[in-house]
BAFI-3210 file (N, C-alpha, C; in Angstrom, 3 decimals, decimal comma, padded with zeros to 6 digits):
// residues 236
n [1|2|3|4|5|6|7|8|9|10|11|12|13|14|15|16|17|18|19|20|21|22|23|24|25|26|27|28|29|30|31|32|33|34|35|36|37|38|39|40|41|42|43|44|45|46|47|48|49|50|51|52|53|54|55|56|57|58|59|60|61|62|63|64|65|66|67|68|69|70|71|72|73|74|75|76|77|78|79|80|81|82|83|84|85|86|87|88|89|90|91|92|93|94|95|96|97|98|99|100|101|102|103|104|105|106|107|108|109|110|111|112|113|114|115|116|117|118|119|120|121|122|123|124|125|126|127|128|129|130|131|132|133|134|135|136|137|138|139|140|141|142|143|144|145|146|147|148|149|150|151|152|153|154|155|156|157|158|159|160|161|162|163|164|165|166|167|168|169|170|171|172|173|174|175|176|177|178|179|180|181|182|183|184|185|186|187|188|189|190|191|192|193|194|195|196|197|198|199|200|201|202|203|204|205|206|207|208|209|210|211|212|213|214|215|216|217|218|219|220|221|222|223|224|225|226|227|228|229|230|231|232|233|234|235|236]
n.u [000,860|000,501|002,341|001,549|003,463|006,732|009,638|010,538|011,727|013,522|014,477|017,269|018,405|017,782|020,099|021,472|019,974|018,792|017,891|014,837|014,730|017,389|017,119|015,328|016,470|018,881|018,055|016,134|015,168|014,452|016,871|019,895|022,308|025,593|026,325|027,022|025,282|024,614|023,047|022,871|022,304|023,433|023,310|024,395|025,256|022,596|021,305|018,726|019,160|019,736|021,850|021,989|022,773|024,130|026,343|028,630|030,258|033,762|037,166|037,836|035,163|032,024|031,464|034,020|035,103|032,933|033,969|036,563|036,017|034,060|036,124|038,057|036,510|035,819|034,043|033,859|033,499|035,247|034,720|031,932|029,278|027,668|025,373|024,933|022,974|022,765|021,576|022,261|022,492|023,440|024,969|028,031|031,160|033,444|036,048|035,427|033,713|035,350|036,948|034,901|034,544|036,957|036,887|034,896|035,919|037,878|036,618|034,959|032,496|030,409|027,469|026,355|023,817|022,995|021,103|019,954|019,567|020,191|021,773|025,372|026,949|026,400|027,057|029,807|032,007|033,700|032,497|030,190|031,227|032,126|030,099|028,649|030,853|030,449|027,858|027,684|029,958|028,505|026,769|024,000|022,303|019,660|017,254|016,290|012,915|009,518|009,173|011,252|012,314|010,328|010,871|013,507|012,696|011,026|013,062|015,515|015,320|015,048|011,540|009,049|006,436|004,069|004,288|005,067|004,105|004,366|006,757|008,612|006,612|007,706|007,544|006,667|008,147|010,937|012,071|011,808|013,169|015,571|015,974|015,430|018,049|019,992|019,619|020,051|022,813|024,037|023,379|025,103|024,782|024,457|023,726|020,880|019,403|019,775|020,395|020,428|021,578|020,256|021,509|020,586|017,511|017,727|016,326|016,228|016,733|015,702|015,820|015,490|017,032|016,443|018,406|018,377|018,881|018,618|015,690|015,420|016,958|015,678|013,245|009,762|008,129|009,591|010,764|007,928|007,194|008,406|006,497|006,954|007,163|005,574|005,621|005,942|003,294|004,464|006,687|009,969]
n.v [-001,204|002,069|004,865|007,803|009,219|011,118|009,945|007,277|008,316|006,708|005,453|003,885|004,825|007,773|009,823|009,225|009,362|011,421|015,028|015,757|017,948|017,394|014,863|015,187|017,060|015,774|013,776|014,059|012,991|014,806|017,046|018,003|017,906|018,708|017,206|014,387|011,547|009,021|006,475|003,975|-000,053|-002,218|-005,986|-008,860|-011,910|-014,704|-012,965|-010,626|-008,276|-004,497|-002,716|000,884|003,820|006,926|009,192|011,244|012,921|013,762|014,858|012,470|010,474|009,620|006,693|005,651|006,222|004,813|001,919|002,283|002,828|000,612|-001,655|-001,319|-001,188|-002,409|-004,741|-005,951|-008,668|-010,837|-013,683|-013,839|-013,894|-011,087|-008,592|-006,101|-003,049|-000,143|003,380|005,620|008,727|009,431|007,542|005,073|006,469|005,642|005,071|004,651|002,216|000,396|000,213|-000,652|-003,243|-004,096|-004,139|-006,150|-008,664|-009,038|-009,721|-011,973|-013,046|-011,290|-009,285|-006,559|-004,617|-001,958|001,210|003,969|007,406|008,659|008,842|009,337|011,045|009,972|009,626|009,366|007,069|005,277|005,371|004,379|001,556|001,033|000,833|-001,073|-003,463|-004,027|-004,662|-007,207|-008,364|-009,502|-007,438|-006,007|-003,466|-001,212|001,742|003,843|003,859|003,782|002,577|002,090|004,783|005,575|003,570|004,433|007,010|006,588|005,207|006,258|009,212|011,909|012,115|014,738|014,883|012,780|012,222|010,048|008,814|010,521|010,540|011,919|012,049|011,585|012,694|009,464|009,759|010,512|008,980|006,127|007,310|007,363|004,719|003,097|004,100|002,805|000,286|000,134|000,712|-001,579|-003,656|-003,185|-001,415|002,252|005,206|006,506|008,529|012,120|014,818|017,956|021,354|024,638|027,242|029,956|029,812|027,221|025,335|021,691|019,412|016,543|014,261|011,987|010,076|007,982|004,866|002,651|000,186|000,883|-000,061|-002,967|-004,495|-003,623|-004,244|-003,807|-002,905|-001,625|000,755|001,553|002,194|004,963|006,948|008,655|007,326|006,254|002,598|001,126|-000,817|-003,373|-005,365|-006,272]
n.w [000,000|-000,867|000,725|002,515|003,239|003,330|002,378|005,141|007,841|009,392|007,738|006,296|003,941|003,605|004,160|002,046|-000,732|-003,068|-004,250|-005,466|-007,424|-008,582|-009,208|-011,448|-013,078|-014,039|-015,366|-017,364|-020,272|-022,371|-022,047|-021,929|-019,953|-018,137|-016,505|-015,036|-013,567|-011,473|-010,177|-007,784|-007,174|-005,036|-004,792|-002,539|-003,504|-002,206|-000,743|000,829|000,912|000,194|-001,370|-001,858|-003,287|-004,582|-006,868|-008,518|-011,577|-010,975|-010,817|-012,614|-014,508|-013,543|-013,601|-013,854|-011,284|-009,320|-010,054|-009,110|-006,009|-004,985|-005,573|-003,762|-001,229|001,963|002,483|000,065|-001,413|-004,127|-004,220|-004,330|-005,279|-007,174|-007,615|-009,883|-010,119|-012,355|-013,139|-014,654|-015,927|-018,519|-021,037|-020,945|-021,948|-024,187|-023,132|-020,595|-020,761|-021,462|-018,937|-017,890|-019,017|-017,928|-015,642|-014,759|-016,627|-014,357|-012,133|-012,308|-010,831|-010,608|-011,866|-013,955|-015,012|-016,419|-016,737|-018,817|-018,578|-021,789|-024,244|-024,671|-026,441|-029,096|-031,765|-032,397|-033,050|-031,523|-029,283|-029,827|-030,612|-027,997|-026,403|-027,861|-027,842|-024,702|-024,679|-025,736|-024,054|-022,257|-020,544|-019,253|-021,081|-021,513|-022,491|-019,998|-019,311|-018,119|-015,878|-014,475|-014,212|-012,441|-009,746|-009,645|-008,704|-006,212|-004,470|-004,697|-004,259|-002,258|-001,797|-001,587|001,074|000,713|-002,258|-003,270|-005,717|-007,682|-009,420|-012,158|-015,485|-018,262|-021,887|-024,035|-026,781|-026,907|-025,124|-026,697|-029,090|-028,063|-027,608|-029,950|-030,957|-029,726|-030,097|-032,602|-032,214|-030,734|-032,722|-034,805|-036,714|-038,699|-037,389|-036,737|-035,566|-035,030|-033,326|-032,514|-030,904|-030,534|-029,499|-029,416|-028,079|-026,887|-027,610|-028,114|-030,811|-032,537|-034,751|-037,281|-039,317|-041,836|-043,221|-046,160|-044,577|-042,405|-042,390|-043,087|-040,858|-038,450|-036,489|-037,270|-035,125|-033,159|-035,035|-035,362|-032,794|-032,531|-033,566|-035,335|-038,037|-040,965|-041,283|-044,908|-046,745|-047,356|-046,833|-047,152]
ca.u [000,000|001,528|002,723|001,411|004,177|008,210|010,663|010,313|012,569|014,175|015,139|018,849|019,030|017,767|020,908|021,848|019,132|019,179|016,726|013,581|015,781|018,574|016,745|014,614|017,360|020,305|017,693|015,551|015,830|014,711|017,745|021,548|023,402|027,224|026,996|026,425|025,036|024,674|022,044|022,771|022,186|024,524|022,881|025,447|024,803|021,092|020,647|017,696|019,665|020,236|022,947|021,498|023,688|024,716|027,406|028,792|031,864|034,571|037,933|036,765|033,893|031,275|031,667|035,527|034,651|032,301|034,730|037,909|035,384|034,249|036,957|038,318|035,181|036,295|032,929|033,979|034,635|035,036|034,083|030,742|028,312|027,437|024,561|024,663|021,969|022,925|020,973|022,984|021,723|024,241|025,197|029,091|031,618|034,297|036,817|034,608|033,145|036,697|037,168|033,938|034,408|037,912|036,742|034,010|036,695|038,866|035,532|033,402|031,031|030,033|026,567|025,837|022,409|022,860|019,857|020,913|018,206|020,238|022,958|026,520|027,862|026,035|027,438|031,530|032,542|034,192|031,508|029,197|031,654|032,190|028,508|028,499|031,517|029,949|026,470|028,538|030,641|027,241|026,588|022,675|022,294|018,851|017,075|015,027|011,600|008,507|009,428|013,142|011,809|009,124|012,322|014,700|012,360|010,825|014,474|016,789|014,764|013,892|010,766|008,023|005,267|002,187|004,352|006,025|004,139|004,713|007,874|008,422|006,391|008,251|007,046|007,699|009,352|012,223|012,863|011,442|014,327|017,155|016,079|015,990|019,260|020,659|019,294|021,254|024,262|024,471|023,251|026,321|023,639|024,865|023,668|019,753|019,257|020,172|020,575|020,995|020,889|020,041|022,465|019,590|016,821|018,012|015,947|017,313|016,075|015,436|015,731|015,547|017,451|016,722|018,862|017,662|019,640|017,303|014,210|016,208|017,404|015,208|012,169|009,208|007,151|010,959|010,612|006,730|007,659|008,753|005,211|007,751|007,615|004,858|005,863|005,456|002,366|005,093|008,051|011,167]
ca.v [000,000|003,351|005,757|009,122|010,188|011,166|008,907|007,287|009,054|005,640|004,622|003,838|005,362|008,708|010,785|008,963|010,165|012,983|015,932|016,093|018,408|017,002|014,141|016,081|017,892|014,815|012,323|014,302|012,643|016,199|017,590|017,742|018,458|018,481|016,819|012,585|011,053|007,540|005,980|001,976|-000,928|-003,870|-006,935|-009,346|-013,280|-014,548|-011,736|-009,500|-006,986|-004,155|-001,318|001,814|005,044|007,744|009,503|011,990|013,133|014,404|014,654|011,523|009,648|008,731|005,142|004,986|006,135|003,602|000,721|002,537|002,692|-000,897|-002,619|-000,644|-001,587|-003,648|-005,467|-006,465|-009,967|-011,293|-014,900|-013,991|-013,483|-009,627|-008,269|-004,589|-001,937|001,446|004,202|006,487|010,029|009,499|006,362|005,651|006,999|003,850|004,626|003,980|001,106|-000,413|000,137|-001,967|-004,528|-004,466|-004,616|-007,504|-009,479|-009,286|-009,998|-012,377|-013,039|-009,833|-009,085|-005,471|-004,055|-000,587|001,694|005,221|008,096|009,190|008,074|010,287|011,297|008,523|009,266|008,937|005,440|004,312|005,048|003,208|000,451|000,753|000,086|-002,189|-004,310|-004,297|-005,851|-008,829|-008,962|-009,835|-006,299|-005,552|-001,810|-000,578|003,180|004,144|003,899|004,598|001,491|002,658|006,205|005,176|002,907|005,354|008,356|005,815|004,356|007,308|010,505|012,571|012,831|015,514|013,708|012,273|012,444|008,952|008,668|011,694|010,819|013,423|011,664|012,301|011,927|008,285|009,924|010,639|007,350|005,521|007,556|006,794|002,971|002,682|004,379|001,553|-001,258|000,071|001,131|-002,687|-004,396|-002,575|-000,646|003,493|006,058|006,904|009,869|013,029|015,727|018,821|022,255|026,085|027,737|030,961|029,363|026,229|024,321|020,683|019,269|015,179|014,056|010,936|009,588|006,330|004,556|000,884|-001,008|000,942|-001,005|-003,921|-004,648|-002,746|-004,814|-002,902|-002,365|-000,690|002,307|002,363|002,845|006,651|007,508|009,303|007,229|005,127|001,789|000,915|-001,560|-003,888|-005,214|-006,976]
ca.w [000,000|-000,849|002,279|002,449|003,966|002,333|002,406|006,632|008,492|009,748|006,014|006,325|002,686|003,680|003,952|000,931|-001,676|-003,845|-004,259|-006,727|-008,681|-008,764|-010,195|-012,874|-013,768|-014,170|-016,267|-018,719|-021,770|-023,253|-021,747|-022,275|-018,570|-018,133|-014,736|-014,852|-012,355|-011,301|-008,957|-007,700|-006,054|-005,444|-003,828|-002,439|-003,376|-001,913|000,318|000,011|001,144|-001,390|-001,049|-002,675|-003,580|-005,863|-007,351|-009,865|-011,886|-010,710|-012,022|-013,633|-014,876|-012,120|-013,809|-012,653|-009,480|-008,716|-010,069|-007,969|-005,076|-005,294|-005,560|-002,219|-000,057|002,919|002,530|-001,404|-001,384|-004,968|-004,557|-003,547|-006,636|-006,981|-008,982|-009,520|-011,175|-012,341|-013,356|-015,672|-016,508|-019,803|-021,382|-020,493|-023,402|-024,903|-022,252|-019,582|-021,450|-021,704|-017,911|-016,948|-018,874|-017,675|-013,968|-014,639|-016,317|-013,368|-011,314|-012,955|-010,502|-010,861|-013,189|-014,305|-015,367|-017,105|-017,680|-019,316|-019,712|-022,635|-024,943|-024,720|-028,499|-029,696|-033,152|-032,096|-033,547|-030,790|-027,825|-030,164|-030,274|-026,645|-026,069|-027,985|-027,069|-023,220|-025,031|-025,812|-022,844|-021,273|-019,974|-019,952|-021,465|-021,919|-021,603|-018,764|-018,763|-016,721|-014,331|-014,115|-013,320|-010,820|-009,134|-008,775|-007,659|-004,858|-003,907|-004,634|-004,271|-001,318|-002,302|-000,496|001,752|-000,387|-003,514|-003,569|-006,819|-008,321|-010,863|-013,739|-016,730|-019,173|-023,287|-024,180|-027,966|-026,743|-025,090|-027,893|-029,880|-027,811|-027,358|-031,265|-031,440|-028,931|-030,688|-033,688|-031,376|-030,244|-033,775|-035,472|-037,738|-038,578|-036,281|-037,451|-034,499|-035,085|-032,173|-032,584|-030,285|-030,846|-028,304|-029,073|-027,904|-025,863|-028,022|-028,625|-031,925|-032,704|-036,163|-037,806|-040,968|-042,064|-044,373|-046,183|-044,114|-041,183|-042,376|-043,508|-040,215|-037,195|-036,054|-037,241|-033,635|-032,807|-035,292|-035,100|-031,722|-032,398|-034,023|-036,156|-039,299|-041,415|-042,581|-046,076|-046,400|-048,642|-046,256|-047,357]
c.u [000,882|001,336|002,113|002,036|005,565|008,442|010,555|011,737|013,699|014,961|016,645|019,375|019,232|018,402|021,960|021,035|019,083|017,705|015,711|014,656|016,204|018,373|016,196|015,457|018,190|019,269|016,529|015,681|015,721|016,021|019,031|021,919|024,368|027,089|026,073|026,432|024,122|023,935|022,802|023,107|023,529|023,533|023,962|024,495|023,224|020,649|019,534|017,993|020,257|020,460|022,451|022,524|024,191|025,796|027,102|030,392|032,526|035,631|037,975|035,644|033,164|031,427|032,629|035,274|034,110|033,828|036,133|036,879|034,736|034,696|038,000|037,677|035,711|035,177|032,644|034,336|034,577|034,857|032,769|030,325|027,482|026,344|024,303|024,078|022,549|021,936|021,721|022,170|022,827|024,848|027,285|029,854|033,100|035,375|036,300|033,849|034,577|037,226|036,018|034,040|035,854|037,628|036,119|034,640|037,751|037,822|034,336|032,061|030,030|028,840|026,329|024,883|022,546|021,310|020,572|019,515|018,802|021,664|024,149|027,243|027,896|026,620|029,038|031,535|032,557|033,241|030,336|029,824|031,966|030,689|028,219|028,943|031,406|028,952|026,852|029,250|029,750|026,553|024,965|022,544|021,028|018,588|016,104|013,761|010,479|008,781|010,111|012,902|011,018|010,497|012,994|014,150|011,474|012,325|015,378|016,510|014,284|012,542|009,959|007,196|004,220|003,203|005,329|005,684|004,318|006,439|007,673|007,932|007,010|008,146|007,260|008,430|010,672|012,904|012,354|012,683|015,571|017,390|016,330|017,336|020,396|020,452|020,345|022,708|024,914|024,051|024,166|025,390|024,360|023,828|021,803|019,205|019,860|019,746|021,325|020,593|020,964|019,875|021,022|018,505|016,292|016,916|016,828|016,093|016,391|015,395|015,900|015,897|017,677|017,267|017,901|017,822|018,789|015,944|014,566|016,259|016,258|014,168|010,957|008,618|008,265|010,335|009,010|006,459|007,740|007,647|005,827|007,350|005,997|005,472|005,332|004,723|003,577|006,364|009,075|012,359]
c.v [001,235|004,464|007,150|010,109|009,915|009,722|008,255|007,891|008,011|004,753|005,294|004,698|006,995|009,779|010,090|009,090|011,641|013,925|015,840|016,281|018,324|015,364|014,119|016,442|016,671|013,950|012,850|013,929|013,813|016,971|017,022|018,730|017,933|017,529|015,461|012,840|009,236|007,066|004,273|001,676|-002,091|-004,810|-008,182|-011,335|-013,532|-013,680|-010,994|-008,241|-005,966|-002,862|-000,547|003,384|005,549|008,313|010,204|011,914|013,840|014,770|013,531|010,985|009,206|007,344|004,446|004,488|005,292|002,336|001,051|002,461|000,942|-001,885|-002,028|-000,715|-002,377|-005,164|-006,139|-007,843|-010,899|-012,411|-014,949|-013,395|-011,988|-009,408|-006,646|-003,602|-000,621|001,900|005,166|007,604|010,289|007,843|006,274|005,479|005,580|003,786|003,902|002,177|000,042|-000,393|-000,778|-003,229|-004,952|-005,562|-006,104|-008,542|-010,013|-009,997|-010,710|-013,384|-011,806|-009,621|-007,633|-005,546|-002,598|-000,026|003,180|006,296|008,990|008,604|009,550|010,149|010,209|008,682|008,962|007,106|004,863|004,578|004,238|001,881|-000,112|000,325|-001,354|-003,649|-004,411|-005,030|-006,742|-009,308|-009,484|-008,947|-006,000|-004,333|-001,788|001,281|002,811|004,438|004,015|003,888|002,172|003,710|005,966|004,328|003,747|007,034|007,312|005,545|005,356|008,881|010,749|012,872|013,203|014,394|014,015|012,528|011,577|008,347|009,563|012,118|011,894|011,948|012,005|011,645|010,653|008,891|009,945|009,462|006,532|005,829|006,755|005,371|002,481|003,069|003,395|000,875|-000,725|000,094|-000,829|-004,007|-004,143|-001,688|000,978|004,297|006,794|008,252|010,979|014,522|017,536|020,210|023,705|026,547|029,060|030,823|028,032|025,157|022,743|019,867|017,549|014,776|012,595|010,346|008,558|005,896|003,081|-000,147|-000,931|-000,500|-002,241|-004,876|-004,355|-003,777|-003,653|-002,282|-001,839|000,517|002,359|003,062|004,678|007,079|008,584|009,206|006,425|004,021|001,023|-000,509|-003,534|-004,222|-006,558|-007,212]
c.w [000,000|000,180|001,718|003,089|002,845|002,598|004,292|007,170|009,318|008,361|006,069|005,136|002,454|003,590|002,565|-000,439|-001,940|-004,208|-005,349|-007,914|-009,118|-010,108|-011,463|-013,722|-014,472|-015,407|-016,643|-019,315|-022,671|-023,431|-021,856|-020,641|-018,578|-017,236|-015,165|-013,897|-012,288|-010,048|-009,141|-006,977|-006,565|-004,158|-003,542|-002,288|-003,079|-001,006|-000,257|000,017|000,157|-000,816|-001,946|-002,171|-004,590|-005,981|-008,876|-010,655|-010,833|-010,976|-012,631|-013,114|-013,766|-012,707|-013,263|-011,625|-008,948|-008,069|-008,779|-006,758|-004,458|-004,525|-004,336|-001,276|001,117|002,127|001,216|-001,536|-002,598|-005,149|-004,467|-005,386|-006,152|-007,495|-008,429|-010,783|-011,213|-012,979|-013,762|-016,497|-018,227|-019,889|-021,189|-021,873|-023,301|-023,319|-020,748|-019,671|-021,358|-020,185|-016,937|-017,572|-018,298|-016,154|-014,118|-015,191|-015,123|-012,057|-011,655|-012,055|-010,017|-012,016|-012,893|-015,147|-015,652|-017,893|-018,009|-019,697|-020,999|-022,958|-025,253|-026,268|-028,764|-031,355|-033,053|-032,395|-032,535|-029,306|-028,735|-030,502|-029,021|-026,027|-026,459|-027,826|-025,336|-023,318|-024,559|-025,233|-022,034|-019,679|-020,445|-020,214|-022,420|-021,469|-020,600|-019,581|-017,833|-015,585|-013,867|-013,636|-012,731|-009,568|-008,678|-008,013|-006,619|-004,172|-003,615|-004,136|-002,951|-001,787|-001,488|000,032|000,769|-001,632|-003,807|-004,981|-007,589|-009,192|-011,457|-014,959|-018,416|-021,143|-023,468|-025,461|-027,565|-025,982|-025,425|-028,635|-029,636|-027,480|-028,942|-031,662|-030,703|-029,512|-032,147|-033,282|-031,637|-031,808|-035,097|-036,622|-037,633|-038,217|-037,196|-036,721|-034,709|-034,161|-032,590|-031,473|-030,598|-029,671|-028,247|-028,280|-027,340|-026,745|-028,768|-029,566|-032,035|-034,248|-036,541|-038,786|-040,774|-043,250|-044,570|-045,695|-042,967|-040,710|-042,517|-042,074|-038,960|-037,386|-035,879|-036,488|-033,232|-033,487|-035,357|-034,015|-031,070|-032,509|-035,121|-037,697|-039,435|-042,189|-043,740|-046,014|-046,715|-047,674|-046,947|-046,302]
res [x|x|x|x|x|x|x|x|x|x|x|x|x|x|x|x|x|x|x|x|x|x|x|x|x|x|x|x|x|x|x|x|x|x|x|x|x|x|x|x|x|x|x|x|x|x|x|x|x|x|x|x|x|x|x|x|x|x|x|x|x|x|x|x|x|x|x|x|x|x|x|x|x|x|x|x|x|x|x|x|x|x|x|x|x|x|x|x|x|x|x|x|x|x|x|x|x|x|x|x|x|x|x|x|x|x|x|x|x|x|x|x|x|x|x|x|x|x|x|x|x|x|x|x|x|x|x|x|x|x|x|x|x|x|x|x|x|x|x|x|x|x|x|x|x|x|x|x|x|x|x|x|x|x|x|x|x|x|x|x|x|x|x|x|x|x|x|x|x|x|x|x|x|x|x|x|x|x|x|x|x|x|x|x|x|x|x|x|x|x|x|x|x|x|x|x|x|x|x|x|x|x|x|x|x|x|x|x|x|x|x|x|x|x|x|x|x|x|x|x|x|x|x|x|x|x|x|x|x|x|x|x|x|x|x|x]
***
């Protein structure tokens, strides 16, 4: 039954959750912000017990940080089977990508779950090969959705009293976009999203170019998905 009160004032996580704002602001998919940020859990083996906490950049990558943090824990003990969720207000760029799967080879009872409310210079070669060489390392990487945002503003969010349901709804287009631009990211397919912004008017612009290999390839309930396109009655 849902509380009509904040967060309980006895919730161990409490001085570890982050503000409304902070959350609105970090995981718009409308929006482009400098500042990542990283919500997650690690659950250790059959425990039900589940470690929840965030993090940002700093002089590097909140992704490092984690892994250097981690793997410094007293309470880290790599024979034990791990399973850990992030929540990524930006998808992580190749070097980062080449530093987790580093770690999870060095740690393979270790499973990661990556959700991302937005994909970082998804057109750069090599962060869309870095995505995609984490797929296939057996790295799960989807976007956020309404679950994923109902999840992390219950779990991570101070949120006011009576407004434990009160997420930001946010359009599904735009994460419709950036889930079809993953499924191409990770199916080696070229870059069909196009982003652009007007510094005058802070407007950030969405575009869509499909090549034949698009339709060829994409699973049509994917791009009907956007509400963007119509496909032709006639498929090959």
């Amino acid at each position: 039954m849902a509380s009509d009160r904040g967060p309980p004032a006895g919730d161990p996580t409490l001085r570890r959750r982050i503000e409304p704002w902070e959350f609105e602001f970090s995981f718009d998919p409308r929006k482009f912000c400098k500042e990542a940020c990283l919500l997650y859990e690690i659950q250790w083996g059959n425990s039900r017990d589940v470690w929840r906490h965030s993090g940002k950049n700093t002089t590097k990558h909140v992704e490092r940080n984690f892994i250097e943090k981690i793997a410094s824990e007293r309470y880290f003990c790599p024979s034990i089977s791990c399973s850990i969720f992030w929540y990524l207000s930006w998808s992580p760029c190749w070097e980062c990508s080449k530093a987790i799967r580093e770690f999870l080879n060095q740690h393979p009872n270790v499973t990661l779950v990556i959700y991302v409310a937005r994909l970082f210079q998804h057109m750069d070669p090599q962060n869309r090969q870095g995505l995609k060489d984490l797929f296939h390392s057996g790295v799960t990487i989807q976007v956020m959705r309404a679950p994923e945002y109902d999840h992390c503003w219950r779990n991570f969010v101070n949120y006011p009293c009576g407004k434990e349901a009160h997420w930001p709804r946010y359009p599904p287009l735009w994460i419709n976009l950036y889930a079809l631009e993953l499924y191409c990211i990770i199916s080696g397919l070229p870059p069909c999203l196009q982003i652009s912004r007007r510094y005058q008017n802070q407007l950030i612009e969405f575009r869509l170019i499909l090549q034949n290999c698009h339709y060829q390839m994409i699973p049509p309930y994917i791009l009907l998905a956007t509400g963007m396109i119509q496909l032709p009655v006639t498929w090959r």
